[in-house]
VEXTITI-344690 format. One line per 3 residues: number of its first residue (from 0); their letters; for each residue x, y, z of C-alpha. Coordinates in nm, 4 decimals, always signed. Example, Ala and Ser with C-alpha at 12.3 -4.5 7.8 and 13.67 -1.06 7.14 Angstrom:
// residues 2
0> as> +1.2300:-0.4500:+0.7800 ~ +1.3670:-0.1060:+0.7140
// end
This chain:
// residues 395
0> xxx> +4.0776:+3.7855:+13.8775 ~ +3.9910:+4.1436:+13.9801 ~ +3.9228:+4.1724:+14.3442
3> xxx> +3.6787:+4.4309:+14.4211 ~ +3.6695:+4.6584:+14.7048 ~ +3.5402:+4.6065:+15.0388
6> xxx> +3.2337:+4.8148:+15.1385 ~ +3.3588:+5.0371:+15.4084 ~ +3.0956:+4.8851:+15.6652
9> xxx> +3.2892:+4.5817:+15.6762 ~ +3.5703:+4.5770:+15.9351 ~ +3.7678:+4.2877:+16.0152
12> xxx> +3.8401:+4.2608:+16.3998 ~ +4.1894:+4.4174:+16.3493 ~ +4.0721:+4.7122:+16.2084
15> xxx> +3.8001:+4.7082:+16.4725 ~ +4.0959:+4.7069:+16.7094 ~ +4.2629:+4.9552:+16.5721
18> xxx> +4.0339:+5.1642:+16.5771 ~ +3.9180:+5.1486:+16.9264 ~ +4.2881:+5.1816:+17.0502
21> xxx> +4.3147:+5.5381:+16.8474 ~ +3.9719:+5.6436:+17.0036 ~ +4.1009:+5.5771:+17.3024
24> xxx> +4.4059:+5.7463:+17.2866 ~ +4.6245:+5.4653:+17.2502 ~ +4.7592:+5.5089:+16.8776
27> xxx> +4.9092:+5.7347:+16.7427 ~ +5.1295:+6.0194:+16.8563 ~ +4.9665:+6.2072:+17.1953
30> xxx> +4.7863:+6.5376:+17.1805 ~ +5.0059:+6.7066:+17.4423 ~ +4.9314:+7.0409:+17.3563
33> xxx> +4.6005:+6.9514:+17.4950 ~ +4.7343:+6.7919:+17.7273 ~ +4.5117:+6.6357:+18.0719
36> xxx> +4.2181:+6.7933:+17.9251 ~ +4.1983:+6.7545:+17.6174 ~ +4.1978:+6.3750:+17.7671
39> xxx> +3.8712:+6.4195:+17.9721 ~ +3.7111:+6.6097:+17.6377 ~ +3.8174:+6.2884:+17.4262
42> xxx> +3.7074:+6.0271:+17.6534 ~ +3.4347:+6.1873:+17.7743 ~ +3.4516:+6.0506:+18.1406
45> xxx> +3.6994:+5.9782:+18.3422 ~ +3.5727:+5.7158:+18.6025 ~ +3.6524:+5.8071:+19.0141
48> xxx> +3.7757:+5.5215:+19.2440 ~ +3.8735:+5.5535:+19.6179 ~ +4.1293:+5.2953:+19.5432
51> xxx> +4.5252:+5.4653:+19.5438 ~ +4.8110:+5.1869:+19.4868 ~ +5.0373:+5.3901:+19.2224
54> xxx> +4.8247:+5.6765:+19.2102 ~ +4.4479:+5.7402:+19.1648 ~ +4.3156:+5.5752:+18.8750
57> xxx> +4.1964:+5.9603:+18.7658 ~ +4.5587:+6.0446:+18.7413 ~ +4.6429:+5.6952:+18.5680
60> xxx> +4.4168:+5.7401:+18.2716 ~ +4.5992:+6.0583:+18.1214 ~ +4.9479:+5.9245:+18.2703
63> xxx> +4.8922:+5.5670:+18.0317 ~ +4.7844:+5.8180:+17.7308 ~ +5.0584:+6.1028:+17.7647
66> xxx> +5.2980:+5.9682:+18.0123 ~ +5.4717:+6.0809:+18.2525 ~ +5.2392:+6.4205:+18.3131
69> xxx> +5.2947:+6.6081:+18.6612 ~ +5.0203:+6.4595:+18.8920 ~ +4.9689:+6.7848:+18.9892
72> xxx> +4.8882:+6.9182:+18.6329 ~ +4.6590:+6.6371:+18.6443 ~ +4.4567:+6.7365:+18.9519
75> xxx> +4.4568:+7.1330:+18.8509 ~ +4.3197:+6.9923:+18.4895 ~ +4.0510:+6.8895:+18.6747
78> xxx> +3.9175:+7.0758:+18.9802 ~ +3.8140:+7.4492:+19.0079 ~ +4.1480:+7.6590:+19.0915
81> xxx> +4.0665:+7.9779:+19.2487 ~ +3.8296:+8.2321:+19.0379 ~ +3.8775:+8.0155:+18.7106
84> xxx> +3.5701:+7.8812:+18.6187 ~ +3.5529:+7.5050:+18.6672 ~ +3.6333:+7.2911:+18.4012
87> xxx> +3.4895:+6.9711:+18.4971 ~ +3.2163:+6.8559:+18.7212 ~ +3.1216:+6.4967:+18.9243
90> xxx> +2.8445:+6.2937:+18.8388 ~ +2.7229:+5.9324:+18.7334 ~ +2.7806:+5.8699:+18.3884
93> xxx> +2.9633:+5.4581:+18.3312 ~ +3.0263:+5.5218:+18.7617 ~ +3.1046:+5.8338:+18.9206
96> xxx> +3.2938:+5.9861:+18.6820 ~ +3.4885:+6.3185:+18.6216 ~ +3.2957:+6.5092:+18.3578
99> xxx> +3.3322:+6.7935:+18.0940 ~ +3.1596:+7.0560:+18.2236 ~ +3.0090:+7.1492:+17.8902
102> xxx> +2.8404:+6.8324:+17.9404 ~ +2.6077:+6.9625:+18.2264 ~ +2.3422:+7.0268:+18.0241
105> xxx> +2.3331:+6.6726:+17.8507 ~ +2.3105:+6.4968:+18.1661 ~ +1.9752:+6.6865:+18.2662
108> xxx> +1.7514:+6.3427:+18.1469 ~ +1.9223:+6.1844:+18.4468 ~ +1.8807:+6.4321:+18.6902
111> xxx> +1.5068:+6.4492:+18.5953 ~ +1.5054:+6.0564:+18.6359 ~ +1.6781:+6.1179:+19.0056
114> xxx> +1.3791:+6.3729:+19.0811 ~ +1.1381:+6.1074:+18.9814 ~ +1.2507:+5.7950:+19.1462
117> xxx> +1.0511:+5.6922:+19.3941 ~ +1.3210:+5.4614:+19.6231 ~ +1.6294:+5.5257:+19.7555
120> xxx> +1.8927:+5.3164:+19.9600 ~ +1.8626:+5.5710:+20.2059 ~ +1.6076:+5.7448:+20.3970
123> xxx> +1.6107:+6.1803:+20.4140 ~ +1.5771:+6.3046:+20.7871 ~ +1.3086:+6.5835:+20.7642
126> xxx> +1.4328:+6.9038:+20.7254 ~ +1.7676:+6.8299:+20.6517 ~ +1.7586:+6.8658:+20.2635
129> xxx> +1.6648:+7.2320:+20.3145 ~ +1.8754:+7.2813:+20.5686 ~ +2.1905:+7.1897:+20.3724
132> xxx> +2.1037:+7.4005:+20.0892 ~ +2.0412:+7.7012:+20.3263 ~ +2.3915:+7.6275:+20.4812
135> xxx> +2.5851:+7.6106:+20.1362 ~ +2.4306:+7.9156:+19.9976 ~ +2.5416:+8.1006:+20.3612
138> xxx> +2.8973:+7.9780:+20.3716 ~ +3.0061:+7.8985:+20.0303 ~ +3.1533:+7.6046:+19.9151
141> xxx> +3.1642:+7.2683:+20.1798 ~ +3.2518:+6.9135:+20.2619 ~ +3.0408:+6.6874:+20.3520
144> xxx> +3.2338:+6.6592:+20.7065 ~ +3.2205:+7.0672:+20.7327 ~ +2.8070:+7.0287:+20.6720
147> xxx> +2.8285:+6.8602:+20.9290 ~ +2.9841:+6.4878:+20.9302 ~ +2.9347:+6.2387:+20.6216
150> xxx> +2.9204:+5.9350:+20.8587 ~ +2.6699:+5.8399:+21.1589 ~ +2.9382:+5.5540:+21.2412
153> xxx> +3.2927:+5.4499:+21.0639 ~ +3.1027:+5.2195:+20.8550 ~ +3.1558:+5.3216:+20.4827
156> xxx> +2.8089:+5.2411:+20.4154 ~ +2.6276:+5.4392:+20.6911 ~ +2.5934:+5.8089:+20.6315
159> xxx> +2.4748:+6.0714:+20.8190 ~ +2.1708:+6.2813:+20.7628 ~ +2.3406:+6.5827:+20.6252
162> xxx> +2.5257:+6.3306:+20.3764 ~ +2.2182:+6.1721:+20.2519 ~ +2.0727:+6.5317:+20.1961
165> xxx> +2.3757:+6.6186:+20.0053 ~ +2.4230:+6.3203:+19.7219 ~ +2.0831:+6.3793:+19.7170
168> xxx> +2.1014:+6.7092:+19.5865 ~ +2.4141:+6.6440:+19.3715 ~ +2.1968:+6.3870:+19.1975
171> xxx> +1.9528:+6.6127:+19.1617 ~ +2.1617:+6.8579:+18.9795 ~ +2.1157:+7.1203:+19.2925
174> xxx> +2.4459:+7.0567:+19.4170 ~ +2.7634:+7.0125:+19.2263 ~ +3.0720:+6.9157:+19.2768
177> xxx> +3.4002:+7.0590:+19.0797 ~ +3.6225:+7.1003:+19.3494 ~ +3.8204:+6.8033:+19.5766
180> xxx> +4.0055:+6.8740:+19.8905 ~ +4.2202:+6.6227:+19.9691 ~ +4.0047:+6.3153:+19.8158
183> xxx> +3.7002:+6.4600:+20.0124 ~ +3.4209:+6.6220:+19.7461 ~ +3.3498:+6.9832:+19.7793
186> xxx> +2.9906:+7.0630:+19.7491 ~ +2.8651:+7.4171:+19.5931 ~ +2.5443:+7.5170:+19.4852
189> xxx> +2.5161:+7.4515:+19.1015 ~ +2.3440:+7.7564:+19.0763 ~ +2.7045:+7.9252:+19.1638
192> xxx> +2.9256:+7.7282:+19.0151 ~ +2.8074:+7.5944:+18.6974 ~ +2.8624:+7.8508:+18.4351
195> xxx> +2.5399:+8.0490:+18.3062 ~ +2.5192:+7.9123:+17.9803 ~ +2.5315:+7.5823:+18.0599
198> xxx> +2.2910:+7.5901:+18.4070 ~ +1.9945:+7.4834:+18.1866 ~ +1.8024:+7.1263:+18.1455
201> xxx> +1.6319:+7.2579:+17.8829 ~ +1.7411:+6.9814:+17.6774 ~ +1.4893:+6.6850:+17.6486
204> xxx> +1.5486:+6.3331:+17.7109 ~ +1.6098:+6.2405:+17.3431 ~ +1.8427:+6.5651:+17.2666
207> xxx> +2.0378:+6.4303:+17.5727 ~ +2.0664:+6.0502:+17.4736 ~ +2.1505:+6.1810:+17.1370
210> xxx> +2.4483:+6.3798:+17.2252 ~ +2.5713:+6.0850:+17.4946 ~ +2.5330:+5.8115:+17.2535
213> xxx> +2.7400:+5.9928:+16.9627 ~ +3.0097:+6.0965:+17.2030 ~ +3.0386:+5.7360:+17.3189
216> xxx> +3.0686:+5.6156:+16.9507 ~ +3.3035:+5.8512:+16.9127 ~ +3.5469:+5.7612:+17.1885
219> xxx> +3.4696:+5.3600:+17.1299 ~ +3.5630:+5.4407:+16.8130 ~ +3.3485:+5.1276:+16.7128
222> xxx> +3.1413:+4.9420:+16.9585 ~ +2.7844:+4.7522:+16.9754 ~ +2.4736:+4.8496:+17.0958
225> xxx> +2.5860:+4.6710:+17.4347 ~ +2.9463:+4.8714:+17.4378 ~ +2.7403:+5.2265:+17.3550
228> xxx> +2.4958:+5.1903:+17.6355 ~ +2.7841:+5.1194:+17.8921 ~ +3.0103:+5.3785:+17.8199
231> xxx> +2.7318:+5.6265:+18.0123 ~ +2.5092:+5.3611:+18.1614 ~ +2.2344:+5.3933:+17.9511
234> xxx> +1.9552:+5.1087:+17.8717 ~ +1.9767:+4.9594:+17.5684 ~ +1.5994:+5.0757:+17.4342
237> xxx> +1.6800:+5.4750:+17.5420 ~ +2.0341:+5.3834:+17.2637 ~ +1.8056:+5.2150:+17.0600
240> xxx> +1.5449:+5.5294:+17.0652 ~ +1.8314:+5.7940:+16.8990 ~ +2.0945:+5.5629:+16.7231
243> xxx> +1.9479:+5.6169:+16.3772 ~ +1.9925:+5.9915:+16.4028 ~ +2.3223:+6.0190:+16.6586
246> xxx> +2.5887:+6.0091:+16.3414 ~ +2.7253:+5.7160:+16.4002 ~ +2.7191:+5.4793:+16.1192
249> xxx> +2.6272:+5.0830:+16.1269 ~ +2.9174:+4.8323:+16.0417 ~ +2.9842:+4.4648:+16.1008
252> xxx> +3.3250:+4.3513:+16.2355 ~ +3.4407:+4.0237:+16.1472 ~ +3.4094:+3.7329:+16.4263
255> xxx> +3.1344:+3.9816:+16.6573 ~ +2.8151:+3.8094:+16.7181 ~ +2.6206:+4.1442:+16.7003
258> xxx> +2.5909:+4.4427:+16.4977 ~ +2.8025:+4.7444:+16.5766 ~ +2.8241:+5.1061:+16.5004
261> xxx> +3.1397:+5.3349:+16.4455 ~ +3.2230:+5.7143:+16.3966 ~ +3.2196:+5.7973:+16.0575
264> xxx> +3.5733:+6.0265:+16.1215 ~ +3.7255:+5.7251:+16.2588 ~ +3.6233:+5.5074:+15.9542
267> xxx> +3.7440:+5.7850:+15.7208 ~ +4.1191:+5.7558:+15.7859 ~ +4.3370:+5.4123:+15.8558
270> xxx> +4.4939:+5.3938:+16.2272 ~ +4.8180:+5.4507:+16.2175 ~ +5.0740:+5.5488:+16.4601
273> xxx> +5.2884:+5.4412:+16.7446 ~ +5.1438:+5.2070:+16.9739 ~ +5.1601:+5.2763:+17.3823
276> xxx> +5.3264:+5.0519:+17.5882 ~ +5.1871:+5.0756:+17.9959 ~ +4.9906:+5.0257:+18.2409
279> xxx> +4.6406:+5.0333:+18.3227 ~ +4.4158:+5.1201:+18.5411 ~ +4.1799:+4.8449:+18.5584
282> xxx> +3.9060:+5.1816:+18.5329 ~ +4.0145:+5.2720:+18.2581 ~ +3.7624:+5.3547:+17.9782
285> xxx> +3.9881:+5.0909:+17.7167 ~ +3.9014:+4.7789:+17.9762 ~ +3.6292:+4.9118:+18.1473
288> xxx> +3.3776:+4.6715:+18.0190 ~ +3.5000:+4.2901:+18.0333 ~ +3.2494:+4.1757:+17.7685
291> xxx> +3.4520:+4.4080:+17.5464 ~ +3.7864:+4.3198:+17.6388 ~ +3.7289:+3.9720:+17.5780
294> xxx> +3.5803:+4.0471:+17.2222 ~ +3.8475:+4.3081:+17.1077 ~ +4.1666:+4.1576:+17.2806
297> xxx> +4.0671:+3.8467:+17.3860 ~ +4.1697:+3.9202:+17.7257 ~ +3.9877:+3.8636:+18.0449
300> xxx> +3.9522:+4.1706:+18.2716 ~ +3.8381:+4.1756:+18.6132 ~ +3.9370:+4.3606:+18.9083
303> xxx> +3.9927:+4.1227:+19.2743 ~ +4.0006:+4.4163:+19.4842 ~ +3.6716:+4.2574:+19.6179
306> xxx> +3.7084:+3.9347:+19.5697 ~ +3.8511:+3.7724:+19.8962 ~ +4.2369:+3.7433:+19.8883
309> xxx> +4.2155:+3.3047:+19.8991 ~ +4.0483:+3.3718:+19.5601 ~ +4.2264:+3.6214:+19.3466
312> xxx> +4.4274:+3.4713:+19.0404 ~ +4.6118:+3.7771:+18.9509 ~ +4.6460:+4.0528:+19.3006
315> xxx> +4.4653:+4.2809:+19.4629 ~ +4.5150:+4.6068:+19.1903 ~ +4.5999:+4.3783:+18.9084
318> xxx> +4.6412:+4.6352:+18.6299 ~ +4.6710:+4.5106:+18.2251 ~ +5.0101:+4.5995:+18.0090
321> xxx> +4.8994:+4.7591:+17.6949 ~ +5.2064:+4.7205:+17.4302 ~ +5.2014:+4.6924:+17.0520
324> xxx> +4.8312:+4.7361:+17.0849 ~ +4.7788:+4.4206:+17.2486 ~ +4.7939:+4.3272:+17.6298
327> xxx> +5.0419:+4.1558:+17.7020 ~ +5.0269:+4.0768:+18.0733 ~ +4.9477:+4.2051:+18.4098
330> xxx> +5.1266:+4.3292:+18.7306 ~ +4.9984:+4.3887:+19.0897 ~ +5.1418:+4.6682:+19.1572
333> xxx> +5.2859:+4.8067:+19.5407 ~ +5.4771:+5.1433:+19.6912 ~ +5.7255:+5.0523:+19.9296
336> xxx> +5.9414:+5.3605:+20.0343 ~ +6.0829:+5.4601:+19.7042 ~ +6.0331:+5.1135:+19.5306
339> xxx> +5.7983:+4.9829:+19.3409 ~ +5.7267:+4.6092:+19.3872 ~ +5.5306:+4.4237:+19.0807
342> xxx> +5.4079:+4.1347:+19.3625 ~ +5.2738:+3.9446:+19.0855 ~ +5.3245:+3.9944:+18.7425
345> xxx> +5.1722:+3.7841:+18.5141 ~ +5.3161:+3.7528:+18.0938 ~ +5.1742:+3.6489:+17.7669
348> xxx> +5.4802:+3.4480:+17.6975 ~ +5.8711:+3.5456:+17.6615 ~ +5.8022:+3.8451:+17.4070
351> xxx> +5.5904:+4.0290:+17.6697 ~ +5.9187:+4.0529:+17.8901 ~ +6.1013:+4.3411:+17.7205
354> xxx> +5.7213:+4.5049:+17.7344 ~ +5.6267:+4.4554:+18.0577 ~ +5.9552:+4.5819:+18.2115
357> xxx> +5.9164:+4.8968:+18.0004 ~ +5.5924:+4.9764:+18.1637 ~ +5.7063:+4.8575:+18.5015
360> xxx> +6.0378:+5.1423:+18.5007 ~ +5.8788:+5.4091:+18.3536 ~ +5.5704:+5.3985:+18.6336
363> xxx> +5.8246:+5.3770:+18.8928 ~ +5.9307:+5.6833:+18.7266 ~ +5.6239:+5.8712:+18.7304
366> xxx> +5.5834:+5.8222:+19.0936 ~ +5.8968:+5.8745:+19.1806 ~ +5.9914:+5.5746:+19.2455
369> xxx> +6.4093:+5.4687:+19.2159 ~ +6.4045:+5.0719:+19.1715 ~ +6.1387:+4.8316:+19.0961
372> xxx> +6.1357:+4.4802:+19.3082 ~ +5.9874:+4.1616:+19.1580 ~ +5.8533:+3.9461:+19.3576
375> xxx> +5.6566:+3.7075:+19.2157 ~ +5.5944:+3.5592:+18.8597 ~ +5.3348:+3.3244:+18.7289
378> xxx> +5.5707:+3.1842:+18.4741 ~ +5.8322:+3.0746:+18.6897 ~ +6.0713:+3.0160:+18.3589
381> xxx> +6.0631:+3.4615:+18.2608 ~ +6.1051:+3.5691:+18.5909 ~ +6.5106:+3.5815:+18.5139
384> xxx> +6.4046:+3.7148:+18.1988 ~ +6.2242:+3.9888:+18.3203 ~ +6.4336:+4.0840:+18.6261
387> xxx> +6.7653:+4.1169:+18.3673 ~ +6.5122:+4.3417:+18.1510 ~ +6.4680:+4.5690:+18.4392
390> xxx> +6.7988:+4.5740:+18.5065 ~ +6.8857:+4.6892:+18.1804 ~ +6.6610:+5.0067:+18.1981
393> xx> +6.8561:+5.0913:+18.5228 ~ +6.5356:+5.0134:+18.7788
// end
């Protein structure tokens, strides 16, 4: 009996997973000619957290696709150096996110939405949006603390007038910001430091959800309606509005309740390659969305940063081990001095070991770290197992 050929439209879910992992940098040998940039150009965004354990999750996203990169190579990849024109800007796209900055004009349908909303979590003192416009445009590039102070108290949550008149005008797309001092956001007028090509939002709403749907098809690789509209936050009717005509192709992947859509260059060649084994930030654009994790790797994601300590199952910075395209496990990860101490680490069974420890020596390597500690492990049985694997690697 002659068996005929499967439509192309027809994935089953290890192809599906395949394919996500090579969209997402994870398969396959790494582009390091490109190098940190050529990350944020893939992915698209790069999501911002104020959270630092091993490193910033910024720096951990290209470190778990090319490895051991210089953090500062990672940082200058980023952020305006000097008089070369920024490569990158802030601004909310899945979160707050690090940005191509060809992408300015494509985010102009949001900035229009920001002009038009009619409430905001906090209230603008009179005067003091024009005011910090008129200051930034006098003396150059700013802080928020050098505008005048970002905080009315030491509450988080409680900013000060010139603050509120700042994000303000970054949503807006007045203000930008390329730059970082320290981790504190440097504020310029977009005006002068947006390249003139791309200071435009000429570019209706559907030419915009257009572009930002295809590009997250393309670095999903292949991902529902749901797993689209998440990768930039949009709703699900503006995905709906331009999916037909954004180049991404429909497909059905074998065990999803719901229809998906891939990019067509990702269907046109098989995913093959060497796999990545490390950690992960639990930001990272590969785990980002639990829903997703649970469907591709049936793995469930969530980060207990926020949860209260009593409650967390797996740490405070749990972050997933990605090895053989799978994950394999998780480890809580702490500095202390020049070790690195996994205080939980939690393993998909005894052939996660050799995996896990990989991972675990070459972070400690990355961030300089000369040893790794154990201290704790959820299977009781591997934690031998996993200590004499460490060993082994010379941590």
């Amino acid at each position: 009996m002659t068996t005929l050929p499967r439509p192309a439209t027809e994935l089953s879910a290890d192809e599906a997973r395949r394919i996500a992992l090579r969209a997402q940098g994870f398969l396959g040998a790494p582009d390091r000619r490109s190098g940190v940039r050529g990350v944020l150009r893939h992915l698209g965004a790069v999501q911002l957290d104020t959270i630092s354990v091993l490193a910033r999750s910024h720096e951990l996203i290209p470190y778990a696709r090319l490895g051991a990169v210089g953090r500062r190579t990672v940082e200058e990849a980023y952020w305006k150096d000097g008089s070369r024109p920024p490569r990158a800007f802030e601004y909310w796209s899945h979160a707050a996110c690090i940005l191509p900055i060809e992408e300015w004009p494509h985010f102009a349908f949001r900035r229009r939405a920001f002009r038009d909303r009619p409430h905001w979590n906090h209230e603008l003192p009179d005067g003091t949006y024009d005011q910090v416009i008129k200051q930034l445009r006098a003396e150059g590039p700013l802080t928020a603390t050098e505008l005048g102070g970002a905080k009315r108290t030491s509450e988080w949550w409680d900013w000060s007038g010139t603050k509120v008149a700042v994000e303000r005008a970054l949503m807006y797309g007045e203000v930008v910001c390329v730059e970082r001092r320290g981790w504190k956001r440097v504020y310029d007028l977009a005006e002068r430091a947006v390249p003139a090509e791309l200071l435009h939002d000429e570019l209706d709403d559907r030419e915009c959800l257009r572009r930002l749907v295809r590009l997250a098809g393309r670095s999903l690789g292949v991902g529902t309606r749901a797993d689209i509209a998440d990768y930039h936050r949009l709703k699900g009717e503006q995905v709906d509005a331009v999916i037909a005509d954004s180049g991404l192709v429909p497909v059905t992947v074998a065990g999803w309740s719901k229809p998906a859509w891939a990019d067509p260059e990702a269907l046109a060649t098989v995913p093959r390659g060497r796999h990545r084994t490390t950690l992960l930030s639990p930001f990272d654009s590969l785990v980002w969305e639990r829903a997703r994790t649970e469907r591709i790797f049936g793995f469930t994601h969530r980060l207990e940063a926020y949860v209260p300590r009593p409650k967390r199952v797996y740490g405070y910075f749990a972050m997933p081990v990605l090895a053989g395209g799978r994950l394999v496990g998780r480890v809580d990860p702490a500095r202390e001095g020049r070790t690195l101490v996994a205080k939980q680490v939690t393993l998909d069974g005894p052939k996660a070991v050799p995996a896990v420890a990989r991972a675990l020596v070459e972070a400690a390597g990355w961030v300089d770290c000369a040893n790794v500690r154990v201290e704790r492990v959820d299977a009781p049985e591997l934690c031998e197992a996993l200590v004499l694997e460490l060993a082994r690697a010379g941590a």
